[in-house]
N, CA, C and O atoms as a GROMACS GRO file, in nm:
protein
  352
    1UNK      N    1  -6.211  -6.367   0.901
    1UNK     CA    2  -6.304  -6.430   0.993
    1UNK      C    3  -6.345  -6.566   0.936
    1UNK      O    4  -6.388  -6.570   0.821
    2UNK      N    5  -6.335  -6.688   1.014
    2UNK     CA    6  -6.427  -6.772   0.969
    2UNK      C    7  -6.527  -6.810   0.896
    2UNK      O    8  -6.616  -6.725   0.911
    3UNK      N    9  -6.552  -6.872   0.843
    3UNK     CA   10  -6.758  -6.917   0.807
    3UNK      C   11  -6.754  -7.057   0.820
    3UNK      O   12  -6.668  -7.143   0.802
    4UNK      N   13  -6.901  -7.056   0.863
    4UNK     CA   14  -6.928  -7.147   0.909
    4UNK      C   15  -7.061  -7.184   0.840
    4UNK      O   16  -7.100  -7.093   0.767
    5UNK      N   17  -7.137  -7.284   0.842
    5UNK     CA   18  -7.221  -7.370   0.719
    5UNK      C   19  -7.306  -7.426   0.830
    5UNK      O   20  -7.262  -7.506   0.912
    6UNK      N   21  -7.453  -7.373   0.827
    6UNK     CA   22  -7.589  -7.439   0.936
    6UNK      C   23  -7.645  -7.523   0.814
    6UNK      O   24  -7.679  -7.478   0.704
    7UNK      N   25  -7.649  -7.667   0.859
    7UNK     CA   26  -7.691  -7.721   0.754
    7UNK      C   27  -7.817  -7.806   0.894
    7UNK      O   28  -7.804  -7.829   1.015
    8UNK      N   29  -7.948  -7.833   0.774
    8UNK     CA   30  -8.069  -7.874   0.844
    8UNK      C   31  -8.124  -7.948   0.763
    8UNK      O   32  -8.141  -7.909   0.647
    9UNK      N   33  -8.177  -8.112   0.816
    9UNK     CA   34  -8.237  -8.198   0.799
    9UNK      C   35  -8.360  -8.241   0.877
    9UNK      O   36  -8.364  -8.279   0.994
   10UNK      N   37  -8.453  -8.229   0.797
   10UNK     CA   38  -8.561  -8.250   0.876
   10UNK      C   39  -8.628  -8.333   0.761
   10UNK      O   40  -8.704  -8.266   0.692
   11UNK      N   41  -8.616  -8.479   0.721
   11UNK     CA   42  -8.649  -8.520   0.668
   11UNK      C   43  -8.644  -8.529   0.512
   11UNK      O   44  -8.694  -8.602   0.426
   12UNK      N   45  -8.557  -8.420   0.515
   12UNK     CA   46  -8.481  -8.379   0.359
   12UNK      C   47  -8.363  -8.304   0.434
   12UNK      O   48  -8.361  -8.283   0.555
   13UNK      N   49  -8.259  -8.263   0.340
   13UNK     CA   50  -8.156  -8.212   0.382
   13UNK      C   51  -8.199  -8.059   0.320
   13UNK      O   52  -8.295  -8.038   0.246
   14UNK      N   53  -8.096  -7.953   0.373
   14UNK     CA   54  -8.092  -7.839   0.296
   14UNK      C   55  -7.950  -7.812   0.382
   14UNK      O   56  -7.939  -7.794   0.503
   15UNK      N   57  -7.854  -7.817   0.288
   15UNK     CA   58  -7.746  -7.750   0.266
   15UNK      C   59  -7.687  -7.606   0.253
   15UNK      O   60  -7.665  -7.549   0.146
   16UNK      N   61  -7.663  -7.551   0.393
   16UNK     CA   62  -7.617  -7.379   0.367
   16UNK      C   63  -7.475  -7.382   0.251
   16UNK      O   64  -7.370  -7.440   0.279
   17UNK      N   65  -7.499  -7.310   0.127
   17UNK     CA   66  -7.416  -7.338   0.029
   17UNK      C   67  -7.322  -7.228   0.096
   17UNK      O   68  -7.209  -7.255   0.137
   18UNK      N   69  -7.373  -7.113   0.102
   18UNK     CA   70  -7.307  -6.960   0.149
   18UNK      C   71  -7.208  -6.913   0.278
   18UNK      O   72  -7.109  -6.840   0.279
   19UNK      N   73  -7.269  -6.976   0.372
   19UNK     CA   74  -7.211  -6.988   0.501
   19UNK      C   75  -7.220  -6.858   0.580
   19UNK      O   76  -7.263  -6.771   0.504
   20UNK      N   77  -7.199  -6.814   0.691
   20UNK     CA   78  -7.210  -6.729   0.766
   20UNK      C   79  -7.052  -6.692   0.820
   20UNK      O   80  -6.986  -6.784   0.868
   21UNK      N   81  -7.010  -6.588   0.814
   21UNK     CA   82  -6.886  -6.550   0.886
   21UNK      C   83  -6.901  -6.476   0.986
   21UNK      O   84  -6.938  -6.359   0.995
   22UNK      N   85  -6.859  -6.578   1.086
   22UNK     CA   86  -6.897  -6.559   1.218
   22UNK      C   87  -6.704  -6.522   1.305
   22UNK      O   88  -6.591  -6.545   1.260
   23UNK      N   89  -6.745  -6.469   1.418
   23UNK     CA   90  -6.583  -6.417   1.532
   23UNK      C   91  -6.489  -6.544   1.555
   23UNK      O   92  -6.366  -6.552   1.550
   24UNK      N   93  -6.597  -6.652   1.587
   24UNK     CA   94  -6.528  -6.794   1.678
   24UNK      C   95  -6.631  -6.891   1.690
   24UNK      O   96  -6.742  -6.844   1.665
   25UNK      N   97  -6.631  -7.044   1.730
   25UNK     CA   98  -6.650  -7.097   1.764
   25UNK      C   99  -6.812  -7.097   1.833
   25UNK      O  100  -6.920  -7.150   1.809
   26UNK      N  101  -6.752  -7.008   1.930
   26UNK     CA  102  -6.894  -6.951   2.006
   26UNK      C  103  -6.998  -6.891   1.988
   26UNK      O  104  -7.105  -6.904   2.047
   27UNK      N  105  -6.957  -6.795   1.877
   27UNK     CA  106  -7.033  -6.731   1.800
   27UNK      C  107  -7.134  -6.819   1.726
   27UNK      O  108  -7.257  -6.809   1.729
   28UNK      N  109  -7.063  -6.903   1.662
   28UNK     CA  110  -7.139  -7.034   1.559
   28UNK      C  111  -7.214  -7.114   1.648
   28UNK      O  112  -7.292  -7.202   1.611
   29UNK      N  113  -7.186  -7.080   1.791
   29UNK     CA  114  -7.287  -7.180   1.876
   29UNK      C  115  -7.393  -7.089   1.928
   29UNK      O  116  -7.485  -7.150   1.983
   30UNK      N  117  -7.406  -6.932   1.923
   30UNK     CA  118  -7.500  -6.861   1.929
   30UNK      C  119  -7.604  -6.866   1.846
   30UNK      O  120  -7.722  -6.891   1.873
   31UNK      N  121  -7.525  -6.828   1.686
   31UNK     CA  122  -7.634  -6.848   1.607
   31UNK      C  123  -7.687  -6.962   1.574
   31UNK      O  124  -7.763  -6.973   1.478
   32UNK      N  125  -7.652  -7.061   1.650
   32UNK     CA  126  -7.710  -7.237   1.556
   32UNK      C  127  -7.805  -7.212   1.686
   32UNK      O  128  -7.916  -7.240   1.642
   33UNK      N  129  -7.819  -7.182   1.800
   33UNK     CA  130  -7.933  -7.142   1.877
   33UNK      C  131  -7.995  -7.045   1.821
   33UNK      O  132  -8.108  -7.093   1.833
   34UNK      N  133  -8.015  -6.932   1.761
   34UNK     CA  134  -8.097  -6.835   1.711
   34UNK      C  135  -8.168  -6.916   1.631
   34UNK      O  136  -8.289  -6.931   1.650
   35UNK      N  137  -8.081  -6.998   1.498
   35UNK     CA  138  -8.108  -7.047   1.390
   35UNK      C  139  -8.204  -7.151   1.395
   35UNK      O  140  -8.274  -7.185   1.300
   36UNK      N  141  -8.205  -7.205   1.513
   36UNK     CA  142  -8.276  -7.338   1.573
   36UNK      C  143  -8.437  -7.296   1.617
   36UNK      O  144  -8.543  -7.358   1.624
   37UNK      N  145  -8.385  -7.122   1.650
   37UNK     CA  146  -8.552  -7.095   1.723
   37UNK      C  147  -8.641  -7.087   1.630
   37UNK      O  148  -8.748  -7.141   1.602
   38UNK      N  149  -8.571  -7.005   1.586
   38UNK     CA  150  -8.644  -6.961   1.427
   38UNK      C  151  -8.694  -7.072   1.383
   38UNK      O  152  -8.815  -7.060   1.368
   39UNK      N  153  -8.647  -7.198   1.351
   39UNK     CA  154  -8.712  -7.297   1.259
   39UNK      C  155  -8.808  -7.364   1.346
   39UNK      O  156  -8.899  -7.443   1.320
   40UNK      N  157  -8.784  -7.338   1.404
   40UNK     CA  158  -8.896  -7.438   1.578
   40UNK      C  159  -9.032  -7.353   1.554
   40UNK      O  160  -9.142  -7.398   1.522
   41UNK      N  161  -8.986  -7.196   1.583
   41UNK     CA  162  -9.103  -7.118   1.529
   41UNK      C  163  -9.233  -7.104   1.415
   41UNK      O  164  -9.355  -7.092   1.414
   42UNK      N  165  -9.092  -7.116   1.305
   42UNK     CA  166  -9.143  -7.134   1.153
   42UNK      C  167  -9.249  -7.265   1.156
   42UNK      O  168  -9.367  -7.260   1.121
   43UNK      N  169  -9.182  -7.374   1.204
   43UNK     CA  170  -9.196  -7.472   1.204
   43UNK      C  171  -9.390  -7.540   1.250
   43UNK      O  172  -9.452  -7.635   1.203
   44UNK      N  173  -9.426  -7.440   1.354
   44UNK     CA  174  -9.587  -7.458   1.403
   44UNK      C  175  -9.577  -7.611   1.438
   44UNK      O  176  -9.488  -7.685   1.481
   45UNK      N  177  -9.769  -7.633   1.379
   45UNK     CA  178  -9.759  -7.764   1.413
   45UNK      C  179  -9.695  -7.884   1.396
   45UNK      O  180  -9.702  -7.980   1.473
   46UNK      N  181  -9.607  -7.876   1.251
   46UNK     CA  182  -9.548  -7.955   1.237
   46UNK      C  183  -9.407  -8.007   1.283
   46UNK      O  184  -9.329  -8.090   1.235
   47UNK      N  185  -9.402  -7.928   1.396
   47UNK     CA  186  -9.286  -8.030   1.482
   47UNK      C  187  -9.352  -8.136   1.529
   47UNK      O  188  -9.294  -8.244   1.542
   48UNK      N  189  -9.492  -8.117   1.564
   48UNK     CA  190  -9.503  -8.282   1.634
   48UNK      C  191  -9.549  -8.394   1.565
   48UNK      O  192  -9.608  -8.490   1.616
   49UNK      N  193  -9.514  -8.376   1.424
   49UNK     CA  194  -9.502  -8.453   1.346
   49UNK      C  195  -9.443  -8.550   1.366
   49UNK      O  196  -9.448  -8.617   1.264
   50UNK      N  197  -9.356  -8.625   1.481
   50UNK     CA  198  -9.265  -8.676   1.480
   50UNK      C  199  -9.138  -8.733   1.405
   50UNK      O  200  -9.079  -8.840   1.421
   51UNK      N  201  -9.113  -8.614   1.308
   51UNK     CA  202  -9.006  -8.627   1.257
   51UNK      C  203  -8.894  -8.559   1.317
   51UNK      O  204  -8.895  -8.437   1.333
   52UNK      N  205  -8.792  -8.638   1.354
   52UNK     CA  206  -8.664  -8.593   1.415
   52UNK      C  207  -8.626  -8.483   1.286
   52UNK      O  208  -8.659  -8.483   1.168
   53UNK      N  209  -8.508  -8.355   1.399
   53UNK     CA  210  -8.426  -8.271   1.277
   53UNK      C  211  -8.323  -8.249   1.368
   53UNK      O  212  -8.320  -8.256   1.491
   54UNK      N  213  -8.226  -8.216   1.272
   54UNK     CA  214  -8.095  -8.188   1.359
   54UNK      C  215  -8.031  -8.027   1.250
   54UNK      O  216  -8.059  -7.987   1.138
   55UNK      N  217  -7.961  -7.989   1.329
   55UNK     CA  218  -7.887  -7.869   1.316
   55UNK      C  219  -7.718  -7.909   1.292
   55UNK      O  220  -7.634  -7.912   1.381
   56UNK      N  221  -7.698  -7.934   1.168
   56UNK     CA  222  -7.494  -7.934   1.183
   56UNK      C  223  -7.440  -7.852   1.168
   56UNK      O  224  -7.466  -7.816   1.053
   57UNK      N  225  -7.365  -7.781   1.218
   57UNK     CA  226  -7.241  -7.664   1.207
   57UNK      C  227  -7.132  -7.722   1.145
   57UNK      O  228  -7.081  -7.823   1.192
   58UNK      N  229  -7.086  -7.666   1.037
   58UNK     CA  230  -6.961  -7.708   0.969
   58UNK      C  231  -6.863  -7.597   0.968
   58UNK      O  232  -6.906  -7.482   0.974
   59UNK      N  233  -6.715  -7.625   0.960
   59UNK     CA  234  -6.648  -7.539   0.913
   59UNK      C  235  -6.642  -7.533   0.745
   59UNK      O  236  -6.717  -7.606   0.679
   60UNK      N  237  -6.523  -7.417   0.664
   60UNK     CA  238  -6.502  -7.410   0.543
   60UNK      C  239  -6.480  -7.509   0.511
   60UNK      O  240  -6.524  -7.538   0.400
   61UNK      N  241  -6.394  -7.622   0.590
   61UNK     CA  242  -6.359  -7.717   0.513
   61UNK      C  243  -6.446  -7.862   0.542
   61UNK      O  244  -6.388  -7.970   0.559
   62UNK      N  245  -6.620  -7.844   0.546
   62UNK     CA  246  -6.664  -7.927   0.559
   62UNK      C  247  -6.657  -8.052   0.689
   62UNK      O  248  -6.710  -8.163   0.692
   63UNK      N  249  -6.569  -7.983   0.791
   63UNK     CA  250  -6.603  -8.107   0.905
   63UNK      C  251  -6.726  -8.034   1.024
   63UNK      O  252  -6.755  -7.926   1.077
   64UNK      N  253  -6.753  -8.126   1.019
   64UNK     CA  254  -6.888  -8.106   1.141
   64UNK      C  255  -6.844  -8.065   1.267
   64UNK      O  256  -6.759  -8.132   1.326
   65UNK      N  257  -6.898  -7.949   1.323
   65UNK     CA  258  -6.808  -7.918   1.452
   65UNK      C  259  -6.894  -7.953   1.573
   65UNK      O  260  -6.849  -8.005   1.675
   66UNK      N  261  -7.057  -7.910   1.548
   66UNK     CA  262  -7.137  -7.932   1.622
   66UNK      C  263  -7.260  -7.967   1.579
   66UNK      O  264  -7.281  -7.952   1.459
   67UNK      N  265  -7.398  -8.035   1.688
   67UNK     CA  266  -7.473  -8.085   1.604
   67UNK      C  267  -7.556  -8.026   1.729
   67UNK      O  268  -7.519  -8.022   1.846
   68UNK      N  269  -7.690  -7.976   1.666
   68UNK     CA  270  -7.837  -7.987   1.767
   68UNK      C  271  -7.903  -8.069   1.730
   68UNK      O  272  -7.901  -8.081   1.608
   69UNK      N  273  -8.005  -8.178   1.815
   69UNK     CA  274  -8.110  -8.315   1.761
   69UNK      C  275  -8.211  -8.163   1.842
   69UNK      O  276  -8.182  -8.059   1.901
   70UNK      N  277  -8.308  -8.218   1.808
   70UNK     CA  278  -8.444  -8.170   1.789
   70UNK      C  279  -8.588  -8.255   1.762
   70UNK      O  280  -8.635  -8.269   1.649
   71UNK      N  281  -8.641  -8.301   1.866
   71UNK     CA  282  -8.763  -8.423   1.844
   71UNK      C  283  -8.876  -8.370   1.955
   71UNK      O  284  -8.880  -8.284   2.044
   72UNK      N  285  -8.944  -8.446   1.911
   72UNK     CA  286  -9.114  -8.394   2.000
   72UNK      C  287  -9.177  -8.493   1.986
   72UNK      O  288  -9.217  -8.519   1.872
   73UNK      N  289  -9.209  -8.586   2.103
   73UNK     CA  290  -9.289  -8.698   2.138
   73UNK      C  291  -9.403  -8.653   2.235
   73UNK      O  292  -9.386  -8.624   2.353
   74UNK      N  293  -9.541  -8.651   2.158
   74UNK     CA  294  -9.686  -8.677   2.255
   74UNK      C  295  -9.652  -8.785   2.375
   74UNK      O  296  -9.576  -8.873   2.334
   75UNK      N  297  -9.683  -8.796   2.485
   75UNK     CA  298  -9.712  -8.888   2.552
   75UNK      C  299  -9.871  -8.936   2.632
   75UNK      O  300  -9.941  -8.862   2.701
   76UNK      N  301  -9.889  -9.036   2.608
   76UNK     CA  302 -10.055  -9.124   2.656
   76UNK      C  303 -10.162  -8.958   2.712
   76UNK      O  304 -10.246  -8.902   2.642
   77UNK      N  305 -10.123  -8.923   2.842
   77UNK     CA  306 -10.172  -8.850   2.885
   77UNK      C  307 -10.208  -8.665   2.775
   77UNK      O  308 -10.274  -8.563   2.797
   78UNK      N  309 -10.142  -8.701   2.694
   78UNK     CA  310 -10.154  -8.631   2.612
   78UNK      C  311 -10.282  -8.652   2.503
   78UNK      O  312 -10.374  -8.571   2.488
   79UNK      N  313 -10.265  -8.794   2.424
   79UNK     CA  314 -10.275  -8.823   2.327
   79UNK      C  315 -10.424  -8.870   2.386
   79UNK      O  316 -10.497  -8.894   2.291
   80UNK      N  317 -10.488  -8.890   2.509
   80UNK     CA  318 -10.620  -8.948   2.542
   80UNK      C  319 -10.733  -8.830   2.536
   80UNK      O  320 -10.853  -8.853   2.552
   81UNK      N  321 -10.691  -8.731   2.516
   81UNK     CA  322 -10.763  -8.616   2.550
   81UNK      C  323 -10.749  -8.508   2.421
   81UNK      O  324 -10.661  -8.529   2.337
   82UNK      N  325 -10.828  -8.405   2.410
   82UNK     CA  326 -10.831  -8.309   2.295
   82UNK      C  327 -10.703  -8.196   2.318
   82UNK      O  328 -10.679  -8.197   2.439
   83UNK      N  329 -10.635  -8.125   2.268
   83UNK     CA  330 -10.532  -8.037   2.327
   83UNK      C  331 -10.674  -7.906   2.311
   83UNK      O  332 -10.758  -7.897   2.221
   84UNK      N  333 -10.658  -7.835   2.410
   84UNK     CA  334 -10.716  -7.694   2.435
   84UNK      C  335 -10.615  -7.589   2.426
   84UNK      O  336 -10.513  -7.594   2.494
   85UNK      N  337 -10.641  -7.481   2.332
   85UNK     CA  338 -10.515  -7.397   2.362
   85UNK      C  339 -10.480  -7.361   2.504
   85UNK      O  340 -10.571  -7.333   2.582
   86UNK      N  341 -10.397  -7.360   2.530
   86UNK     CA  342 -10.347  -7.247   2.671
   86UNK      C  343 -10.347  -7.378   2.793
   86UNK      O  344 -10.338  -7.368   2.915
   87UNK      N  345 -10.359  -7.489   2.714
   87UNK     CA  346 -10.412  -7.583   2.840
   87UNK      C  347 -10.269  -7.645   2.914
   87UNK      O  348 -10.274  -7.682   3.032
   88UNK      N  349 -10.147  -7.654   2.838
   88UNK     CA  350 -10.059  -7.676   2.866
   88UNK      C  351 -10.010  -7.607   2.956
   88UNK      O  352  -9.896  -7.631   2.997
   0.00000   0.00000   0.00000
């Protein structure tokens, strides 16, 4: 089976050394969505940090197969007012 390498930068890099052996292709595009929620989750307030992150999928031999961007911009109508939970 394959493996495949979720590597994530969010202002630092972190490098999957280990990799995941995954069926196909598709598979590696399932879990870089699982893998993505999770860190969005983990992640709380500080996604709207506005620091961009991206998600790369590599194969064994290091080429990039796929990429997720990942960003969160306040806008005016946002930023004039207090956030209330649940208000969104």
């Amino acid at each position: 089976m394959p493996r495949y390498f979720f590597h994530v930068t969010d202002g630092y890099s972190s490098r999957d050394t280990e990799g995941t052996e995954l069926s196909d292709i598709y598979a590696a595009q399932d879990q870089a969505i699982r893998t993505s929620g999770e860190i969005l989750r983990d992640m709380g307030a500080k996604f709207w940090d506005g620091t961009d992150w991206k998600l790369e999928v590599a194969d064994e031999h290091g080429q990039i197969l796929f990429t997720l961007h990942f960003s969160a911009e306040e806008h005016p109508a946002l930023t004039d007012r207090p956030l209330t939970p649940g208000a969104l």
